[in-house]
C-alpha positions in Angstrom: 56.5 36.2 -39.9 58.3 39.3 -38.9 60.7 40.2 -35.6 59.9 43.8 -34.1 63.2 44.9 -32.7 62.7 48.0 -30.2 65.4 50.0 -28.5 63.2 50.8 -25.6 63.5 53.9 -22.8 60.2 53.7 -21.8 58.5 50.3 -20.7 55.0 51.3 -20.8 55.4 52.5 -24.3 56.7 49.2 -25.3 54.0 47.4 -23.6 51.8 49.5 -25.4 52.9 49.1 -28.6 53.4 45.2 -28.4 49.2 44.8 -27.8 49.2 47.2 -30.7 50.9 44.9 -32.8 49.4 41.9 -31.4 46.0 43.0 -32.6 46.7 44.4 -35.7 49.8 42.6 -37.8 47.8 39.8 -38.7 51.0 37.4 -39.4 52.9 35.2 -37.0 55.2 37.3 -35.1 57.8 37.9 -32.1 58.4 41.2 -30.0 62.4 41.8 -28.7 63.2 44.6 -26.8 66.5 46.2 -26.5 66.7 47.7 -22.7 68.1 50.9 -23.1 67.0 52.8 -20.0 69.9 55.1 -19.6 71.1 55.5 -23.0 73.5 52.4 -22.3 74.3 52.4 -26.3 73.6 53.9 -29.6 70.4 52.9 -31.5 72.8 51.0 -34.2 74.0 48.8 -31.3 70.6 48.0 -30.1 69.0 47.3 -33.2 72.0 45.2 -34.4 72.3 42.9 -31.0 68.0 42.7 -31.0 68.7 41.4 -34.6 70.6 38.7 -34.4 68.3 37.5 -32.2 65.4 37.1 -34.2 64.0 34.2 -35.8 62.1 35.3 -38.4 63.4 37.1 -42.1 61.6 39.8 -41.3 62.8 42.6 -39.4 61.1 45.9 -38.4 63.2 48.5 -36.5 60.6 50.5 -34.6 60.5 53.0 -31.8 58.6 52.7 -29.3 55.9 56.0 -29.4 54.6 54.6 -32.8 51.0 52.9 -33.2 50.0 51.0 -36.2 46.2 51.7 -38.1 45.1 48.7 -39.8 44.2 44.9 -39.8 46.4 42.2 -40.8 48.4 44.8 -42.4 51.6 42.6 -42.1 50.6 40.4 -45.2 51.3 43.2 -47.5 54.2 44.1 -45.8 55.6 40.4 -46.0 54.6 39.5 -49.5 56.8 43.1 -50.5 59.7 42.4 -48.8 59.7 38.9 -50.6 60.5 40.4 -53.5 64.3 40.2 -54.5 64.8 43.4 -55.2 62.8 45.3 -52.0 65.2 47.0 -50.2 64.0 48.8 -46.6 60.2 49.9 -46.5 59.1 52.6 -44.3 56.4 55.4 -44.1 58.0 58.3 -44.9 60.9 59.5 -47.0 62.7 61.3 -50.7 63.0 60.2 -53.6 66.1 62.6 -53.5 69.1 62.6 -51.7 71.5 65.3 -51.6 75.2 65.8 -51.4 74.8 68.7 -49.5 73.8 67.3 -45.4 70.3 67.1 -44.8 67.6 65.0 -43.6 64.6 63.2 -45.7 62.4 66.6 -45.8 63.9 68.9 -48.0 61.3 69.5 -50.4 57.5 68.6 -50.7 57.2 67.3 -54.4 60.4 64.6 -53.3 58.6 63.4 -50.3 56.8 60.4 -50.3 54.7 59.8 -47.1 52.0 57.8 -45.2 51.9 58.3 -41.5 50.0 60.6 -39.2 52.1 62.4 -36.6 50.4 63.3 -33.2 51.7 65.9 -30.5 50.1 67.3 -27.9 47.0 65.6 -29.2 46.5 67.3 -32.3 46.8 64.9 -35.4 48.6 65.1 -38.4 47.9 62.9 -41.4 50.5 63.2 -44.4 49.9 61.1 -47.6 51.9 61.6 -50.2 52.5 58.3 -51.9 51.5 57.1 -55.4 50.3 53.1 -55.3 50.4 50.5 -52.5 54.9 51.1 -52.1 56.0 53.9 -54.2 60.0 53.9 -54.4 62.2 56.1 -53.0 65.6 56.7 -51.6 66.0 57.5 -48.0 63.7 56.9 -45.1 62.5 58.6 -41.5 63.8 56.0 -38.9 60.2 55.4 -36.7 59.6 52.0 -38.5 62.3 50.2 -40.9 61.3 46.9 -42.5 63.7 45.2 -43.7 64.8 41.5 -44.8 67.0 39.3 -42.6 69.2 38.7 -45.6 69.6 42.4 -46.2 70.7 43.1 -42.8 73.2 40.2 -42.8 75.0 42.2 -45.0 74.6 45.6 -44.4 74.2 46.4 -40.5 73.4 49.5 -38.7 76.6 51.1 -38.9 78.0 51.9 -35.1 80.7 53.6 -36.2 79.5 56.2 -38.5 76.5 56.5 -36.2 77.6 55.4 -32.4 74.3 58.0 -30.6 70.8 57.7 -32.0 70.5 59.8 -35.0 71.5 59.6 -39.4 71.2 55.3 -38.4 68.3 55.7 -41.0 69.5 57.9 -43.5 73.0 55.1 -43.5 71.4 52.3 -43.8 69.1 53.3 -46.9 71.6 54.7 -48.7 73.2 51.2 -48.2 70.3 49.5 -49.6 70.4 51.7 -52.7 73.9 51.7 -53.3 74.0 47.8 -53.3 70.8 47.8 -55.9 67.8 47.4 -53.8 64.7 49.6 -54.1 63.6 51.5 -50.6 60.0 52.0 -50.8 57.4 54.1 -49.0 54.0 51.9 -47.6 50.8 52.9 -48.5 48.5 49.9 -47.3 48.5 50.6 -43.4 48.6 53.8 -41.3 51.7 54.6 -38.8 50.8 56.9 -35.8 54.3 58.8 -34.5 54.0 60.7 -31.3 57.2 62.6 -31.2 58.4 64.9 -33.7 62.2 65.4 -34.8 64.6 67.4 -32.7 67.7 69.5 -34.7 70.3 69.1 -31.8 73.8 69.6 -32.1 74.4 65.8 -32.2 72.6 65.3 -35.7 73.9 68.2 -37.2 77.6 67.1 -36.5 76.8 63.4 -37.4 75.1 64.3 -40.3 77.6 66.3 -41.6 80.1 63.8 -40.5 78.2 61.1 -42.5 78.1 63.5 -45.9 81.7 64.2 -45.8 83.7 61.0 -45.0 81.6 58.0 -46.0 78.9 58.8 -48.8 80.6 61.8 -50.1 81.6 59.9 -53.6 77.9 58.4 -53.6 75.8 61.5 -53.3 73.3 62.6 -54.9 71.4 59.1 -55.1 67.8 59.3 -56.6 68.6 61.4 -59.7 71.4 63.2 -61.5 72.8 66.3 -59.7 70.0 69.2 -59.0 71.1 72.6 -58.6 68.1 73.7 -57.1 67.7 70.5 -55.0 71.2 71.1 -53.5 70.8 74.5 -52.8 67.0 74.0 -51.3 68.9 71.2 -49.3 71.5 73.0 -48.3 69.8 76.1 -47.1 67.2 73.8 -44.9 70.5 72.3 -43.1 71.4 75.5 -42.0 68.3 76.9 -41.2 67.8 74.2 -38.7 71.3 74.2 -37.2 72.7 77.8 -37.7 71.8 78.7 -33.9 73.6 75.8 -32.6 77.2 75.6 -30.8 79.8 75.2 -33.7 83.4 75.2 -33.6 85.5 77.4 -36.2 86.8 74.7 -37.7 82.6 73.1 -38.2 82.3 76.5 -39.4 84.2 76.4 -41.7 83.2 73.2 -43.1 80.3 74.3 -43.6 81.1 77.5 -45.0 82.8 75.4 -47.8 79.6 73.5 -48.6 78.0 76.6 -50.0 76.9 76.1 -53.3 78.5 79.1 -54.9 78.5 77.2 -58.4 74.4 76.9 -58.1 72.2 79.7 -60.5 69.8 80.2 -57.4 70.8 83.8 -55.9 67.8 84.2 -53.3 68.9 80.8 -51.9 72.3 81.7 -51.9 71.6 85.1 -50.4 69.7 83.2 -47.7 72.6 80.5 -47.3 75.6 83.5 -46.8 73.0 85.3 -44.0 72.7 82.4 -42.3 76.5 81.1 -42.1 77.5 84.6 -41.5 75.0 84.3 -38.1 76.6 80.8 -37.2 
């Protein structure tokens, strides 16, 4: 039995993906939507208020442009997060996370992945996953399953995250810290049809979230990587450096370079691009 919680902009989309679900999950299930048609509220608002009013303990944070490829793919799903020690289960994420900012994709041989992403008609399957759920640290935020228990004690954080972006890196990096294992699913196909954006909003937030809450946490996944802090590093910027910064974000991020790291050519590439912020 699992609650699909959607923050929903677009009612057609929602409809869509509710018949979606309704031939596909294969388990009892109920559909709440969050009404959010003018950006009333952040995502961690929405997905918070839609859960406390579910019934089930299940929970799957989903947006709304996502189809699922399968049948009766919710019995998998529900027999994994029975386990005690399942923490969040997604479809694609790291089995890294940095202390320097970044998102899930920072590296190919950290990802793990099963999804297909569609724009403009023109599909994308990625499928980098070893088993049915192989573990992992952080997950992308297009379809979180999680356990009602879980969330009763670790929300969405509104705070940290009041818009609608770094919600999903938080709340993994939750789970992990309090001892449950995120994993990535292999045994159904998700369909996204949007790709990320790098706006200004994410890079501050995610900065934001790196410096003043999970600072003392970072890295999760392993022991600190040189190279892995430097390639994440470097990806940040390359994403962001052409946004609108502040001195005083510049400098921030200016003191984030990795100067201590043996990786000159990523360095090199680090120092052109914060000299172009």
């Amino acid at each position: 039995m699992i609650s699909f919680i959607v923050c929903s902009i677009n009612p057609d989309r929602t409809n869509a993906l509710q018949k979606n679900i309704a031939k596909t999950v294969g388990v009892d299930y109920e559909f709440i939507v969050e009404d959010n048609r003018g950006n009333l509220h952040g995502i961690c608002k929405a997905y918070n208020d839609g859960a406390r009013k579910a019934k089930y303990e299940n929970l799957c944070f989903v947006h709304e442009d996502v189809v699922f490829r399968g049948e009766s793919w919710g019995i998998a799903i529900e027999e994994k997060l029975s386990e005690p020690q399942t923490g969040i289960i997604g479809f694609m994420g790291t089995i890294y996370k940095s202390k320097a900012p970044s998102g899930w994709n920072v590296l190919p041989n950290l990802n793990r992945s099963h999804f297909i992403q569609t724009i403009n008609g023109q599909e994308r399957f990625s499928s980098e996953i070893i088993g049915d759920f192989s573990p992992c640290v952080i997950l992308d935020g297009a379809c979180l399953f999680m356990n009602a228990k879980l969330w009763n004690k670790h929300h969405f954080d509104e705070i940290a995250c009041p818009g609608f972006h770094c919600y999903d890196i938080d709340i993994c990096i939750q789970a992990t810290c309090a001892g449950y294992i995120n994993y990535v699913c292999g045994t159904c196909w998700v369909e996204h049809f949007s790709a990320g954006v790098f706006s200004i909003e994410w890079a501050r937030n995610i900065l934001s979230l790196h410096l003043q809450k999970w600072n003392e946490k970072l890295p999760l996944g392993d022991k600190l990587n040189s190279f892995y802090e430097a390639r994440a590093y470097y990806v940040y910027l390359k994403n962001v450096y052409k946004l609108s910064w502040n001195k005083t974000e510049r400098m921030m991020l200016m003191k984030l370079i990795p100067f201590k790291i043996r990786h000159p050519i990523i360095a090199l590439k680090s120092i052109t691009l914060l000299l172009n912020l």
